[in-house]
C-alpha positions in Angstrom: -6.7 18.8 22.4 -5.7 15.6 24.3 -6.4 12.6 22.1 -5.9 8.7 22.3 -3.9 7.6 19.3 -1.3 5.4 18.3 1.5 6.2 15.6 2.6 3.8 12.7 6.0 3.6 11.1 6.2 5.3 8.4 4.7 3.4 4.9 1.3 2.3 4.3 -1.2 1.3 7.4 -2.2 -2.2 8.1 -5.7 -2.9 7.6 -7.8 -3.5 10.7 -8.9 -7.2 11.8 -10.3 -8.7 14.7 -13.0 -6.9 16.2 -12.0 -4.9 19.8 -13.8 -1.9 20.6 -12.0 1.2 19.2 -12.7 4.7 20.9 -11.0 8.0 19.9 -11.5 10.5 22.9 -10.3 13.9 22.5 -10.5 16.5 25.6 -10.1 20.4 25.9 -10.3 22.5 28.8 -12.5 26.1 27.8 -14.3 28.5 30.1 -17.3 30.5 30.3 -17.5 33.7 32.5 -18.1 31.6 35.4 -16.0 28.8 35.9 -14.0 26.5 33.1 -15.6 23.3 31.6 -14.5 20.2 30.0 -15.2 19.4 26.6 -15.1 15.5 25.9 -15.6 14.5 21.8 -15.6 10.5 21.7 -15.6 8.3 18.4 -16.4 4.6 17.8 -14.7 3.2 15.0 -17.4 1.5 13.0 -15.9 -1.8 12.5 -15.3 -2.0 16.0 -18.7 -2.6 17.1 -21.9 -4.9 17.1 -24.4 -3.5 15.3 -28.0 -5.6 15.3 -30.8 -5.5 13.0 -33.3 -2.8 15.0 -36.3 -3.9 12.1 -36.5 -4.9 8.9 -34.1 -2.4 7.2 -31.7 -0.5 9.8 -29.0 -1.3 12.3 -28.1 -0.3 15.5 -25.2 -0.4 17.7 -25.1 0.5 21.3 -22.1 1.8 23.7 -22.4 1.8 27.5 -20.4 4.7 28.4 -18.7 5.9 32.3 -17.0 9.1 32.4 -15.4 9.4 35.8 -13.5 12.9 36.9 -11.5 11.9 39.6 -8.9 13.6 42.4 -6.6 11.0 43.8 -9.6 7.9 44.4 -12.1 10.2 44.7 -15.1 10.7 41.9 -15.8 14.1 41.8 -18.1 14.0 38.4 -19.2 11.7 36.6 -21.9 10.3 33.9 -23.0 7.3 33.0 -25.4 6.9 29.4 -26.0 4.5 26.6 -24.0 6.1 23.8 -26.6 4.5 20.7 -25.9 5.3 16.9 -28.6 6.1 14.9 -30.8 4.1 12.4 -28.5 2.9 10.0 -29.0 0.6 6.6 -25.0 0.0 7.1 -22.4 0.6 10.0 -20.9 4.3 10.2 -19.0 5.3 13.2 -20.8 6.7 16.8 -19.9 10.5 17.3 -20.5 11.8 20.9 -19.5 15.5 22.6 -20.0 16.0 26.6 -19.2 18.8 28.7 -19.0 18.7 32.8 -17.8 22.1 35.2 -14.9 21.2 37.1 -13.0 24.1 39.2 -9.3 24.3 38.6 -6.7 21.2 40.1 -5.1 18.2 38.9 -7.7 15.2 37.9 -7.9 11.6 36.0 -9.9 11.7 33.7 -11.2 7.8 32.7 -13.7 6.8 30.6 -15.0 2.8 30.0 -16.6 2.1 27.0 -18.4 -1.7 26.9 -20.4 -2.7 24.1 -24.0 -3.5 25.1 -24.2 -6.6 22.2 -20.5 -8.1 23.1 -19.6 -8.1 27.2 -16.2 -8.9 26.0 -15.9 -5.9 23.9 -14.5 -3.2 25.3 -12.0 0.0 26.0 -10.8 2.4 28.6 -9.5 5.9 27.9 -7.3 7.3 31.1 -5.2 10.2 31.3 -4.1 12.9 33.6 -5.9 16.3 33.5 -4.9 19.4 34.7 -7.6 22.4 34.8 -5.8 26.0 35.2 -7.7 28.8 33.8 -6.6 31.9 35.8 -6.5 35.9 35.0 -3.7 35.4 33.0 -3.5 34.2 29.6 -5.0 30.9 28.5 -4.9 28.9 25.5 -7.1 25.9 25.6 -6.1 22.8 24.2 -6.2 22.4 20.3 -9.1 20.7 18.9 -8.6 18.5 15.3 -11.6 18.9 12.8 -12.4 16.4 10.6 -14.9 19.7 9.1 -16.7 22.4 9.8 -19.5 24.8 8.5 -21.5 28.0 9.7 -24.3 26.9 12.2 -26.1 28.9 14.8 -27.9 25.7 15.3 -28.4 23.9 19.4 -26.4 21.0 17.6 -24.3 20.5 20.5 -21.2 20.2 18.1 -21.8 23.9 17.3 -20.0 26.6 19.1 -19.5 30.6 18.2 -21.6 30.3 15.2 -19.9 27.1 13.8 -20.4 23.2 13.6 -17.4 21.8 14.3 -16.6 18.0 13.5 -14.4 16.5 15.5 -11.2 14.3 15.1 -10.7 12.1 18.1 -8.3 9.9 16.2 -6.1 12.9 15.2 -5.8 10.9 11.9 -6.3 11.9 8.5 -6.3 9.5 6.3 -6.2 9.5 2.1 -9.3 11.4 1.5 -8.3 14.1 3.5 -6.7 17.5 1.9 -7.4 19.9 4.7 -6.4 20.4 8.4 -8.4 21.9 10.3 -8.2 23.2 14.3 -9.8 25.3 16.7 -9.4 26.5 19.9 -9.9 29.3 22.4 -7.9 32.2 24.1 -8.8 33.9 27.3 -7.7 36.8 29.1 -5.4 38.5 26.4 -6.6 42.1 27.3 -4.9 41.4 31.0 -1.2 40.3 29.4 -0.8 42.1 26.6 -0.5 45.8 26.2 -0.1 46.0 22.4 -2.8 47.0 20.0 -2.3 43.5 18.6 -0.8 40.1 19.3 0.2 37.4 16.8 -1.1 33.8 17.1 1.4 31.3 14.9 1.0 28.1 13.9 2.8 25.5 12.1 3.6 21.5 11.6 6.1 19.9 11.5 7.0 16.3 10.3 8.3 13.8 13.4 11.9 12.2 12.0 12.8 10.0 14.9 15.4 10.6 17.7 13.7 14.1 18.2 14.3 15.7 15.1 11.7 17.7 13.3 11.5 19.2 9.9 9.5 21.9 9.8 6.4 21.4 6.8 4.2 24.8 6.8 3.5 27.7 8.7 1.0 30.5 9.2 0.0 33.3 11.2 -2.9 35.5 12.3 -3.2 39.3 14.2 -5.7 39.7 16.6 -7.0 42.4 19.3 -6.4 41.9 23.0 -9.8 40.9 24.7 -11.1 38.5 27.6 -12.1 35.6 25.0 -11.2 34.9 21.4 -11.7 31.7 18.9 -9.0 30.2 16.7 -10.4 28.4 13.7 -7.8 27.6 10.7 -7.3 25.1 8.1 -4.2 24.1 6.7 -3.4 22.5 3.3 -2.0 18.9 3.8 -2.5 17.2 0.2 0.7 17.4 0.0 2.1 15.9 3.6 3.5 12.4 3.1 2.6 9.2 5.4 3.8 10.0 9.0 4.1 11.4 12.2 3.4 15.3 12.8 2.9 17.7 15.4 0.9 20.6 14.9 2.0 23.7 17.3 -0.1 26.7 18.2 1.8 29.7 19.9 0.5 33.1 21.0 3.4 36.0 21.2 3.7 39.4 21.8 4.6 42.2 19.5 8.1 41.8 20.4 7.9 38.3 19.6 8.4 36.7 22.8 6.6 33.4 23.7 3.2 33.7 26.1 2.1 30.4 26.1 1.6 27.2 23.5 0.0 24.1 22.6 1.1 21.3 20.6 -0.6 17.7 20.0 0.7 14.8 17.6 -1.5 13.5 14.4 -1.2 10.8 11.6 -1.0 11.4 8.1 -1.3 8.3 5.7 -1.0 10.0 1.9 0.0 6.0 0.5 0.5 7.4 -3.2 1.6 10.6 -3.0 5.4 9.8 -3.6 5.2 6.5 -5.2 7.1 6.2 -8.9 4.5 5.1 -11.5 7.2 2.3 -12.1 6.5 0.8 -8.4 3.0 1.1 -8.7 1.9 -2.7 -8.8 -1.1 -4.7 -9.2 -1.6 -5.4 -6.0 -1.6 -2.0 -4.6 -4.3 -1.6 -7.7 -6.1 -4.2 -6.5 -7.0 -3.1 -3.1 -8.1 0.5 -4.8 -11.7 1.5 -5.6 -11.1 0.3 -9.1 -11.0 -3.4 -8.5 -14.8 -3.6 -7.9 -15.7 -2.2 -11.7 -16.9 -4.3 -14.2 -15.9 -4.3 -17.7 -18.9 -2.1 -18.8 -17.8 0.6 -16.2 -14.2 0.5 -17.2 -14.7 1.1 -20.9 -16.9 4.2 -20.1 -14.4 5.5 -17.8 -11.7 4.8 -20.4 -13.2 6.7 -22.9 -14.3 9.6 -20.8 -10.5 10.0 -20.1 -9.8 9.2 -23.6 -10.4 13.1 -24.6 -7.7 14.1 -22.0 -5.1 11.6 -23.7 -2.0 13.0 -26.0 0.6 11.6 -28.1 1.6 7.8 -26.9 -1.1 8.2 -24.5 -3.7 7.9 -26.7 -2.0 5.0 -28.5 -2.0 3.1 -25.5 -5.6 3.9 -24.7 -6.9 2.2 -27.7 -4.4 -0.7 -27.5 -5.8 -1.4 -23.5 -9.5 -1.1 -25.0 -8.7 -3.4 -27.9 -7.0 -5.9 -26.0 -10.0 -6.4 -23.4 -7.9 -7.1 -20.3 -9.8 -5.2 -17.6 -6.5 -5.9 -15.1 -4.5 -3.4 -17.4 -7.9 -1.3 -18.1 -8.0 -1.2 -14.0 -4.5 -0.5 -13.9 -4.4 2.6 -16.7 -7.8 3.9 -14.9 -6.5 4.3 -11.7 -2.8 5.4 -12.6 -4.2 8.4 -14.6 -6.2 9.3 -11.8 -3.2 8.5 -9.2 -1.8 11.2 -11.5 -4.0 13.6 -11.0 -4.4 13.3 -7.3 -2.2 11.4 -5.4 -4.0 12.0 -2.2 -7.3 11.2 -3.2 -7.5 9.4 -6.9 -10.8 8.1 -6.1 -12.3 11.3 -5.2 -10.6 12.8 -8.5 -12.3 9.9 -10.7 -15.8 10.9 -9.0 -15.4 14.4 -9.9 -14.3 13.6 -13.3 -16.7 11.2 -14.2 -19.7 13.3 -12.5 -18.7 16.1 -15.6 -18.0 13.2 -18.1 -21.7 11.8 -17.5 -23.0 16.0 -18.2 -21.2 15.7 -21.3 -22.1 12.9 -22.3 -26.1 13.8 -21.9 -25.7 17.5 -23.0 -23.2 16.5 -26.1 -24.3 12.8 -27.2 -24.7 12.8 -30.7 -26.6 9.1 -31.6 -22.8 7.9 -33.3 -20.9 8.0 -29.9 -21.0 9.6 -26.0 -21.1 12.9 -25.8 -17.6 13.1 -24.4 -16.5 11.9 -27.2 -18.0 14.3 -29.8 -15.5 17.7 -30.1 -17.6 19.8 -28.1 -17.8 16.8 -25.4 -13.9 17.0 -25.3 -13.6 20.8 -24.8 -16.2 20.4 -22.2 -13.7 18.0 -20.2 -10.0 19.8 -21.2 -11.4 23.4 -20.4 -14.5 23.2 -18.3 -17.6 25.4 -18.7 -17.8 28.4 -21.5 -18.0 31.3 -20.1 -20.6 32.6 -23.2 -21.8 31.0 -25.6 -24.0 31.3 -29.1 -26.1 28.9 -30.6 -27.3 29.7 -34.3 -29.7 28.2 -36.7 -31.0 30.6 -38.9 -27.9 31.8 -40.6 -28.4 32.0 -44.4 -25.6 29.9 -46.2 -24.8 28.1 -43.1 -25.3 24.6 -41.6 -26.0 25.4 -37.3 -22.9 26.5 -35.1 -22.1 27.2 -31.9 -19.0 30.0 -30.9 -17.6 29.5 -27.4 -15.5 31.9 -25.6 -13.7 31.7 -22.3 -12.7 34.9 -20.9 -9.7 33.3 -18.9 -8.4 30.4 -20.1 -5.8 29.1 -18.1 -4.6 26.4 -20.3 -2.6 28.5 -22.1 -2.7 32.2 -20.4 -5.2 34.0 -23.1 -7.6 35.7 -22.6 -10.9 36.1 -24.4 -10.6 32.7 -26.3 -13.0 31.6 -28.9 -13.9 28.5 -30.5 -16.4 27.5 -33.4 -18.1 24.2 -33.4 -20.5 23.3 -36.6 -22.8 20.4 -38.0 -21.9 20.7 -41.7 -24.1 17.3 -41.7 -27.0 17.9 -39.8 -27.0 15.1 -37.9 -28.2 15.2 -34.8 -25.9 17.3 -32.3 -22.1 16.0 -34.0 -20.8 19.5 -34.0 -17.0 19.6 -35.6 -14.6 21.9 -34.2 -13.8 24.0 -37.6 -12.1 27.0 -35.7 -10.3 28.3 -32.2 -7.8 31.2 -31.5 -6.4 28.9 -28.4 -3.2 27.9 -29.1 -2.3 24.3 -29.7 -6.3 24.4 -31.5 -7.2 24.3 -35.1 -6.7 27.7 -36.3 -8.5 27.6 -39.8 -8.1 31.1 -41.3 -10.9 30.1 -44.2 -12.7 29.3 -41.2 -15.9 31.4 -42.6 -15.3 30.2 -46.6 -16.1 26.4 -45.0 -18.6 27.6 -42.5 -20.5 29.5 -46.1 -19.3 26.5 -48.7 -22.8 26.5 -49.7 -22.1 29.6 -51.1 -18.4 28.9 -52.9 -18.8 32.3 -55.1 -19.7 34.9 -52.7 -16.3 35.3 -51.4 -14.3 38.5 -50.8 -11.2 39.7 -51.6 -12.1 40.6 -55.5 -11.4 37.6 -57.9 -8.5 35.9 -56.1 -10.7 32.6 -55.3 -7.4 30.9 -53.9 -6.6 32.9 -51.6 -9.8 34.7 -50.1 -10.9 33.6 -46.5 -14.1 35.2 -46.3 -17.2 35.8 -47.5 -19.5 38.9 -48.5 -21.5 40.3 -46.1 -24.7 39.0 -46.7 -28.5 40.1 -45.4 -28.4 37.8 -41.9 -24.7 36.3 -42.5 -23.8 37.1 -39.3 -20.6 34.4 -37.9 -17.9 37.0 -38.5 -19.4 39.6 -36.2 -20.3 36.9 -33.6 -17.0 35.4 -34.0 -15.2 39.3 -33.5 -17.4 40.9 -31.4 -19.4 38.5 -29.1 
């Protein structure tokens, strides 16, 4: 896939300013059983264009757009449309996809975008384009997702069962953890005489003065035939701020080379490698948490507050004590910087979307739910895999037993813990036993759970040392505890 783009050192990206019209085209050269096609994917950078109030609560922005297919001065296609965006309560970026029959030969392809609302705003794509789609094998050029999803749809970003997002820009920016590409290969069957042929990928990372380092790699097998689709993804949360190239190859079983693509994209990953030590306020103050307010920073703090250990937790309170909400924005986004460099504000969404269950499901009327012990083994482990609620258990205030059949925090399996309300207050379940290690472990676990009952304990007369208790009509926490 041929794209428009333009690299940056490596580092963190300037921000955008001044407003001139920003286009991303992308091209790619595919071919039905008739004749080959070209397939144009064109993106207007939001901020790069006038949007107007279209009635009392939605914007609009509109392109004027002229494709031109040309040989030498000659126009052999073209198309000329108003590309409009759709309703809109706030600006979001134009999306377009076009396809136009050309026979094979040597074209220029050049495309004028002018923004309808500002004459002086505007951009033009040119490149050359060559169009060779024989009997022998083809692979088109490779097309940069920014998703895609199963959809047999007329969506005319849809092709062989898929809706495919485009990435005209060939940028991924902060949010992004996956790569994704596809493309197409024709007329295998007529070159290859194996039962099967192997299409490699890989990217590597642009050094300057033409060296390359070579980042990841991956293959797939497939059968000979007159037309086949490439869809991967590939995991780049990882990939620093930079300069790649991404390289598709189709070779034989013998290994040789048939035929290759390669196009260059942009990585910017700003925290992935950056020491907590160099981490300063103003790179925290151009993050997502300089916009909360105090309220919304001591929730968030004390969500996280159950995932704190040791001098953690110290400085927790301290941050919450003191009141500063620089050093409450600063801890709030650094733990989440920790957790995912590539995206921390996506990682505090997901976090505080299971926070805010925990706090509704566990809330107890003395605190937030997440805060309650049950609230923090909701946010350290997740989800119990089972679980038991009693009330009717003679001698007992109401528990709960939890039990996670894989429980990765510590390799077991089949862990079990037991929460109860000894008080009766509302839903402030204690944690009185668990078999995870690094957990209370109370072996008189079922003596405290029964304390109502202090003499109907096993283990004959030694009161000291006995850790259960008789096996009464209904007494039934031991057998949950073993057998459920």
């Amino acid at each position: 896939m041929k794209t428009k783009h333009l690299f940056f050192a490596l580092g963190l990206l300037m921000p955008w300013t001044g407003r001139a019209l920003d286009a991303g085209v992308s091209y790619a050269v595919y071919a039905t059983p008739e004749k080959p096609y070209l397939e144009i994917n064109i993106e207007i950078a939001a901020a790069s264009v006038t949007f107007k109030r279209a009635d009392s609560t939605h914007l609009q922005a509109s392109v004027e757009t002229l494709i031109l297919i040309k040989q030498g001065e000659t126009i052999v296609n073209y198309e000329k449309y108003l590309l409009n965006s759709p309703l809109v309560e706030s600006p979001r970026a134009l999306l377009d996809v076009k396809r136009m029959s050309l026979s094979n030969g040597d074209y220029t392809l050049e495309i004028t975008f002018q923004d309808v609302h500002d004459p002086e705003n505007r951009d033009v794509f040119k490149t050359p384009l060559k169009v060779d789609v024989g009997n022998t094998i083809y692979l088109s050029e490779v097309q940069l997702l920014r998703s895609f999803r199963p959809d047999n749809s007329d969506n005319p970003f849809t092709k062989n069962g898929y809706f495919l997002e485009p990435l005209p820009f060939n940028f991924y920016d902060k949010g992004a953890a996956l790569l994704a590409f596809y493309s197409e290969i024709y007329h295998s069957d007529k070159v290859v005489t194996d039962a099967t042929y192997l299409v490699r990928y890989f990217i590597e990372q642009e050094k300057g003065n033409g060296v390359k380092n070579l980042i990841s790699i991956g293959n797939q097998r497939k059968k000979p035939s007159s037309i086949d689709a490439v869809l991967v993804q590939m995991d780049i949360n990882k990939l620093e701020s930079g300069n790649y190239t991404l390289t598709v190859e189709i070779r034989n079983a013998a290994n040789e080379l048939l035929t290759s693509r390669s196009l260059a994209f942009q990585r910017s990953n700003p925290f992935l490698n950056v020491p907590e030590n160099e981490l300063t306020d103003e790179m925290v103050s151009q993050q997502f948490v300089q916009n909360f307010g105090e309220d919304t920073l001591r929730y968030s703090l004390r969500a996280i507050s159950a995932l704190a250990v040791g001098v953690e937790t110290d400085m927790l309170k301290n941050i919450l004590q003191n009141g500063d909400q620089k050093a409450m924005r600063f801890y709030l986004f650094r733990h989440f910087m920790r957790e995912d460099p590539n995206n921390p504000e996506l990682a505090y969404k997901k976090f505080m979307e299971v926070a805010a269950a925990a706090d509704t499901r566990f809330r107890s009327g003395f605190r937030y739910g997440f805060e309650t012990d049950r609230g923090r083994a909701y946010l350290r482990f997740g989800r119990p895999d089972d679980l038991i609620h009693v009330e009717d258990d003679p001698g007992a205030p109401p528990y709960e037993i939890w039990v996670y059949y894989k429980f990765p925090k510590t390799q077991q399996n089949n862990v079990k813990f037991l929460f109860y309300n000894p008080s009766l207050a509302g839903e402030d379940f204690i944690l009185l036993h668990s078999t995870a290690r690094g957990e209370i472990s109370n072996p008189r676990w079922e003596r405290v759970l029964y304390s109502r009952n202090p003499t109907e304990y096993v283990d004959g007369d030694n009161y000291h040392d006995a850790t259960g208790t008789q096996r009464n009509l209904g007494r039934n926490a031991r057998a949950y505890f073993e057998d459920f």
